[in-house]
C-alpha positions in Angstrom: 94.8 -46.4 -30.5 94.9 -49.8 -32.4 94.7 -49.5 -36.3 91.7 -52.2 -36.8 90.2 -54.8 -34.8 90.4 -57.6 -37.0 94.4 -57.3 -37.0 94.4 -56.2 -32.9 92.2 -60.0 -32.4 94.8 -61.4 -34.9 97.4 -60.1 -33.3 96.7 -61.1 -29.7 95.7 -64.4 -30.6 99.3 -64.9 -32.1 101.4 -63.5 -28.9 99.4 -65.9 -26.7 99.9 -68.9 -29.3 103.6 -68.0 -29.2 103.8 -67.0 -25.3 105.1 -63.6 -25.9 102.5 -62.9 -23.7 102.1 -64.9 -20.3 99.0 -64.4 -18.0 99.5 -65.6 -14.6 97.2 -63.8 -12.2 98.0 -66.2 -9.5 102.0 -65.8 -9.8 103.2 -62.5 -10.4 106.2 -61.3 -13.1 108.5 -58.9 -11.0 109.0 -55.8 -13.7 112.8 -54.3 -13.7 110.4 -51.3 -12.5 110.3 -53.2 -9.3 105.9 -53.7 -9.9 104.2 -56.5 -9.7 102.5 -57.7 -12.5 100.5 -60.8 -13.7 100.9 -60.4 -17.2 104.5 -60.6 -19.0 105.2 -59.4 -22.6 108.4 -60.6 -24.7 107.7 -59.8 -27.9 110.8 -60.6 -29.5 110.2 -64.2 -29.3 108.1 -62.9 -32.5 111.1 -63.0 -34.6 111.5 -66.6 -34.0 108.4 -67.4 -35.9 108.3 -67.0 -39.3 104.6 -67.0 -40.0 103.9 -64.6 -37.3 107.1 -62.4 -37.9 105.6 -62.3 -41.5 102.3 -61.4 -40.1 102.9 -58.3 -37.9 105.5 -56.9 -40.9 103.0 -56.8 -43.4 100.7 -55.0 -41.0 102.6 -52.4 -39.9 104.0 -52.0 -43.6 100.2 -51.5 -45.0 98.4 -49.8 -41.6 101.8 -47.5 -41.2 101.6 -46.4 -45.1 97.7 -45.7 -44.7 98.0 -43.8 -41.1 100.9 -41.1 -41.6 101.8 -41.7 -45.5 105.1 -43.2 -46.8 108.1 -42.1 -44.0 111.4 -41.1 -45.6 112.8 -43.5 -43.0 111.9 -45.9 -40.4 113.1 -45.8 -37.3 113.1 -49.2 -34.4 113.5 -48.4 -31.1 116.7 -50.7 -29.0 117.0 -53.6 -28.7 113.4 -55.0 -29.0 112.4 -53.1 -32.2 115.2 -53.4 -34.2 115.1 -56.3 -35.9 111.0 -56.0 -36.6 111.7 -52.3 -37.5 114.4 -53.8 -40.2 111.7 -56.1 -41.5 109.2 -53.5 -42.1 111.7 -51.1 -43.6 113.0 -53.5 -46.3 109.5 -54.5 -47.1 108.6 -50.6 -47.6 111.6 -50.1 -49.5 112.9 -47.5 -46.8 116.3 -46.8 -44.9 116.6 -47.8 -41.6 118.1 -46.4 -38.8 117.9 -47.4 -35.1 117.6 -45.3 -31.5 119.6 -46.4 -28.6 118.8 -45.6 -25.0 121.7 -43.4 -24.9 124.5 -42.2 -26.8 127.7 -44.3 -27.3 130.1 -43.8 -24.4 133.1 -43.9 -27.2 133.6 -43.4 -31.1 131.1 -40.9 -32.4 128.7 -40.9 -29.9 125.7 -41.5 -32.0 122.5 -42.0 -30.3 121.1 -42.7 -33.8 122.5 -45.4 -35.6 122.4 -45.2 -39.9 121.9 -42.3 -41.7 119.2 -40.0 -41.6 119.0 -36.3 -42.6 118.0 -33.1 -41.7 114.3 -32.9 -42.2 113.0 -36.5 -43.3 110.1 -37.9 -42.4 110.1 -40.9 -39.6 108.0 -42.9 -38.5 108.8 -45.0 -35.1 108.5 -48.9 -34.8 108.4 -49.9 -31.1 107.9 -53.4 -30.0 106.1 -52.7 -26.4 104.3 -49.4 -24.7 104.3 -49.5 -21.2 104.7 -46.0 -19.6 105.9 -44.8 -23.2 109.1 -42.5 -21.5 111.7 -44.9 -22.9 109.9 -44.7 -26.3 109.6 -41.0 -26.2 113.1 -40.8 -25.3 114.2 -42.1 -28.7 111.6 -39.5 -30.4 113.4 -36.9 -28.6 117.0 -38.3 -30.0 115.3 -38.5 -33.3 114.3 -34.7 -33.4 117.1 -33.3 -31.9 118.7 -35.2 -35.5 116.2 -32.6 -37.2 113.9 -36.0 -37.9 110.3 -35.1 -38.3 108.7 -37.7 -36.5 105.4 -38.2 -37.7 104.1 -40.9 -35.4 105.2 -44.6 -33.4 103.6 -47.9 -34.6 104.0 -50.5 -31.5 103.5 -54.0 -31.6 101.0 -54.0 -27.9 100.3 -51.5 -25.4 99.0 -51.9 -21.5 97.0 -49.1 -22.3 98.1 -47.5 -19.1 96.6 -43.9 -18.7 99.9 -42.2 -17.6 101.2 -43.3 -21.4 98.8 -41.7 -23.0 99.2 -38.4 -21.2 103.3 -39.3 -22.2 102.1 -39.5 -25.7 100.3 -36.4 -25.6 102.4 -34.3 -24.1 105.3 -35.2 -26.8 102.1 -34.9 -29.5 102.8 -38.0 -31.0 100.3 -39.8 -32.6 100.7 -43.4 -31.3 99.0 -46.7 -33.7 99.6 -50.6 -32.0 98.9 -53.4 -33.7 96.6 -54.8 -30.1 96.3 -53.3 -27.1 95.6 -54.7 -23.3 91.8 -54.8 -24.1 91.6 -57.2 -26.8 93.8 -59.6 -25.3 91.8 -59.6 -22.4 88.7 -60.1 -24.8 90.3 -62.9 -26.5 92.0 -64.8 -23.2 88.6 -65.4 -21.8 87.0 -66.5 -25.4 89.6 -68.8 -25.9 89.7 -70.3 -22.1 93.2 -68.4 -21.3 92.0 -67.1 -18.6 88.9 -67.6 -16.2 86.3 -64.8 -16.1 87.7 -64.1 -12.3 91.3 -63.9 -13.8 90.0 -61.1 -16.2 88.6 -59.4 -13.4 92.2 -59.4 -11.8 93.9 -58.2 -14.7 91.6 -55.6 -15.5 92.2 -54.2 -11.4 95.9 -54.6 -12.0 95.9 -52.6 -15.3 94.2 -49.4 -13.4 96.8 -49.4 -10.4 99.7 -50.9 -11.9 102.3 -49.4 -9.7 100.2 -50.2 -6.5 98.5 -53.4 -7.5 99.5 -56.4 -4.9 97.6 -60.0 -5.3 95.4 -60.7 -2.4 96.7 -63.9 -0.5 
């Protein structure tokens, strides 16, 4: 679910500008997942543009605040979220701590990086949702801490349908700044994409783990 329309449009419009997000329907991205895919999301080229950077900080501050109340802590997901997470959490005036994908091989092991106690509220900064398991991965790490997690704020989603079923299953309430839908919207208004492009991007984004291009 996005938090408003005006800053999901905004939003979009800034990760194309940037080319965090690349469309190329005709040339498929090969995912690490091994799918093919015609759209690619980096979206920590954001932190290499101060206007934008600024942007999406002060929108998760004021939409995270207003959706699940002031956290105790916030939490960014490695490697991508970290350094937005940090941003946000200064400009709350919160802690910070960060989730890796696994615990530390050597030393103390942590999974969670920075302090954090027994029974604080966290909320999650994530910079991209695709199937949401390695997001839900550091809400596990996070309660197994004895965090109460009370929801993730991500950058963009793909919207697929087996991350919402993730989502739900872990019951965690999860906000984006945009989602897959208004970016398509936006790519054909502002001639990103052709009107037969959308079409393929909308077929990939129901199938995405079978979708092939037609040659």
């Amino acid at each position: 679910m996005i938090f408003n329309k005006d800053t999901a449009e905004k939003t979009a419009e800034f990760l194309l500008q940037i080319n965090a997000i690349k469309l190329n329907p005709r040339n498929p991205f090969t995912w690490a997942s091994g799918w093919k895919s015609p759209i690619y999301c980096d979206n920590r080229l954001i932190l290499s543009f101060p206007a934008v950077r600024n942007y999406v900080r002060d929108e998760f501050s004021k939409n995270i605040e207003k959706q699940f109340g002031k956290p105790d802590v916030i939490a960014g997901v490695a490697t991508g979220a970290i350094g937005i997470g940090m941003l946000v959490a200064e400009s709350l005036g919160l802690p910070f701590v960060y989730v890796r994908p696994e615990p530390k091989k050597h030393g103390r092991q942590n999974q969670v990086e920075g302090f954090l106690q027994k029974g604080q509220n966290v909320v999650v900064v994530e910079d991209l949702i695709s199937t949401g398991s390695s997001s839900l991965l550091a809400v596990e790490a996070l309660r197994e801490a004895g965090a109460n997690v009370k929801g993730m704020a991500a950058i963009f989603t793909y919207g697929f349908e087996i991350a919402e079923e993730n989502f739900k299953k872990a019951h965690i309430d999860l906000y984006t700044l945009s989602n897959y839908q208004n970016l398509l919207n936006l790519a054909v208004a502002k001639r990103y994409i052709t009107e037969e492009e959308e079409q393929t991007l909308r077929e990939w984004n129901m199938s995405p783990s079978t979708w092939t291009i037609e040659v």
